[in-house]
C-alpha positions in Angstrom: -18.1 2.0 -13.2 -21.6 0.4 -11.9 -24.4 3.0 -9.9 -27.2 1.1 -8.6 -29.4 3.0 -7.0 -32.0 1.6 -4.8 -35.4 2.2 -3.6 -37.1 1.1 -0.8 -40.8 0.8 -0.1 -42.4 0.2 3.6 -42.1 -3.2 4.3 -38.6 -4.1 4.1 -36.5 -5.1 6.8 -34.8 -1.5 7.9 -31.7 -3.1 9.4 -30.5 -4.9 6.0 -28.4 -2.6 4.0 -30.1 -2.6 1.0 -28.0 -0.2 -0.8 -24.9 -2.5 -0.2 -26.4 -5.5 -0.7 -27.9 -4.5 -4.2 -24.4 -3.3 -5.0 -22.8 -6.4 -4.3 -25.6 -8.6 -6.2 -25.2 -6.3 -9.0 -21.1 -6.6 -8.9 -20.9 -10.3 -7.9 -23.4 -10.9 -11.6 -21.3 -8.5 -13.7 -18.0 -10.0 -12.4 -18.7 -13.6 -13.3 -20.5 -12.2 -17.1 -18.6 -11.2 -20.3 -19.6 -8.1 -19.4 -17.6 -7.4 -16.3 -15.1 -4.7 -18.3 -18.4 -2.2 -17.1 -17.4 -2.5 -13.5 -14.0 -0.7 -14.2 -15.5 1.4 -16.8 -14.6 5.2 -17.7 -18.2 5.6 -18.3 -21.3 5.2 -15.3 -23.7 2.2 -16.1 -26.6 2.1 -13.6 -28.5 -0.1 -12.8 -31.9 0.7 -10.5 -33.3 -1.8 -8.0 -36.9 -1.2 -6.4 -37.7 -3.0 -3.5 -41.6 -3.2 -3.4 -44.6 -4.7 -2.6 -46.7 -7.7 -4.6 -49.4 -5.4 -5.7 -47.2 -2.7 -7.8 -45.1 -6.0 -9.1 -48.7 -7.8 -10.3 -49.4 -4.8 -11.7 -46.2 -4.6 -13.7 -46.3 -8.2 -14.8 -49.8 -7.8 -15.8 -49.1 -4.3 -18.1 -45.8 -5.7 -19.6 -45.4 -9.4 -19.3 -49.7 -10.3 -19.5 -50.0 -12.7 -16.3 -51.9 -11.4 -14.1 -49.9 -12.7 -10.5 -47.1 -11.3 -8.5 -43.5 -12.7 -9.3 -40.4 -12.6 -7.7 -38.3 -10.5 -9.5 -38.8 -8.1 -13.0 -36.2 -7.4 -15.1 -36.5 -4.4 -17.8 -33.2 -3.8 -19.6 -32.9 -0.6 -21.3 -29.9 -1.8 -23.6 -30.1 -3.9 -26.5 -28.0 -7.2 -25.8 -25.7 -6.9 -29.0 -25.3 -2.6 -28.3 -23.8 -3.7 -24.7 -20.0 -4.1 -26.2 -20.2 0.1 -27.5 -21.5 1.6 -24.2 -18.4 3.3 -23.8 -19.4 5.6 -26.8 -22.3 6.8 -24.7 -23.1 10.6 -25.2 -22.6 11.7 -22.0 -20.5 8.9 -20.4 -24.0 7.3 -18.5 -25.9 4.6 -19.4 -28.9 3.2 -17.8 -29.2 -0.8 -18.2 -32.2 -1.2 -16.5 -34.2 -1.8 -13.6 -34.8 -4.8 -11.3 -37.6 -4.5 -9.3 -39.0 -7.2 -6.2 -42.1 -8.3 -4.6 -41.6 -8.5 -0.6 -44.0 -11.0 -0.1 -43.2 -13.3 -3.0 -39.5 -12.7 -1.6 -40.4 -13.3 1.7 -42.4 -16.6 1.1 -40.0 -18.3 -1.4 -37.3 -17.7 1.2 -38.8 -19.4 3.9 -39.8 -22.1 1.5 -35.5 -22.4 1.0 -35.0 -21.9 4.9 -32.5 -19.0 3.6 -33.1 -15.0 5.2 -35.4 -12.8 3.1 -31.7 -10.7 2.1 -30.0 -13.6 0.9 -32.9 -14.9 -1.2 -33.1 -11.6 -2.6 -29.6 -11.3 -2.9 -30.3 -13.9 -5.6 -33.1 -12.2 -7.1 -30.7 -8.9 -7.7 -28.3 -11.4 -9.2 -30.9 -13.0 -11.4 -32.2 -9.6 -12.2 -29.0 -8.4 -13.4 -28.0 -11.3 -15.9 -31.4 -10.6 -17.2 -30.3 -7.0 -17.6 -27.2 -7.7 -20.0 -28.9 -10.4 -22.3 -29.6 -13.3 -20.4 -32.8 -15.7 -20.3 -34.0 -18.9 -19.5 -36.6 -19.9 -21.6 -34.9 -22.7 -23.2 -33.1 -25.7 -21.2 -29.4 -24.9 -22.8 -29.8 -21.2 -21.5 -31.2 -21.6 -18.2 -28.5 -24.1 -17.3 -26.2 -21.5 -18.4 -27.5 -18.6 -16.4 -28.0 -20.8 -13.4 -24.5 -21.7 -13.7 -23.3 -18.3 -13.4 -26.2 -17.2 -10.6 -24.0 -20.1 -8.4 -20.5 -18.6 -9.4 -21.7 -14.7 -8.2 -23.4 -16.5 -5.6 -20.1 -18.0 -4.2 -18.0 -15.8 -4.4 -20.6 -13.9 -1.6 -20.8 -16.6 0.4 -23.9 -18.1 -0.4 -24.8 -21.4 -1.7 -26.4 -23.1 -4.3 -29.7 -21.6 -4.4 -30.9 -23.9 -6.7 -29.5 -27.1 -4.5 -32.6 -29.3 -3.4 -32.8 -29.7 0.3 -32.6 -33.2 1.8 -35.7 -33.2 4.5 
């Protein structure tokens, strides 16, 4: 079974159900993944999402990733990729696999730069997040075509499109 719990600092639009959103990001990634066997689990994997603002996310990416600019979206798994197939031999039937944690403003502004609501960019982002979560990257060509590839398929099957379509102007 998937938990993700969410936090919300000020600045968030209130009337987006950010809880249920996150949850469906989370789900939607998870289904489409080798790893979708955790979402009927016996045992609780959660997964913490942080909504915040571009200050505490530079901060982060500064401390743990060395640039020193806000991003879009931070990913800190807290399982090992190739330890993902035993959680069910967790101690005391929880695991946490990390935490996913956004930048409003960089949300906000990459949004309007797609023409696409703040919640359905980050909607992506939680997806994104999430992949990053249970092993996967983008650093080389090969694996970001394969992780875009299933950020479209969780994408889809919540309605949203191609978020990495270019727009005809």
């Amino acid at each position: 079974m998937i938990e993700v719990a969410v936090q919300i600092e000020e600045g968030w639009d209130v009337s987006v159900d950010w809880e249920a959103l996150a949850t469906e990001a989370v789900t939607a990634a998870l289904r489409v993944s080798p790893h979708a066997a955790i979402l009927t689990a016996a045992y609780t994997a959660e997964i913490s999402v942080r909504l915040t603002d571009n200050d505490e996310v530079q901060a982060l990416n500064r401390q743990y990733r060395q640039k020193d600019k806000p991003t879009n979206v931070l990913s800190f798994p807290m399982v090992q990729q190739d330890l993902l197939e035993g959680l069910e031999n967790s101690d005391d039937g929880e695991v946490l696999l990390g935490d996913i944690i956004l930048a409003l403003g960089v949300c906000e502004a990459e949004a309007a730069d797609k023409r696409v609501p703040p919640a359905t960019h980050a909607t992506h982002l939680i997806t994104h997040g999430t992949l990053h979560l249970i092993g996967y990257d983008h650093m080389a060509d090969d694996e970001a075509e394969h992780m875009e590839d299933l950020e479209r398929a969780a994408l889809a099957t919540l309605g949203i499109d191609d978020p990495y379509a270019v727009a005809d102007d």
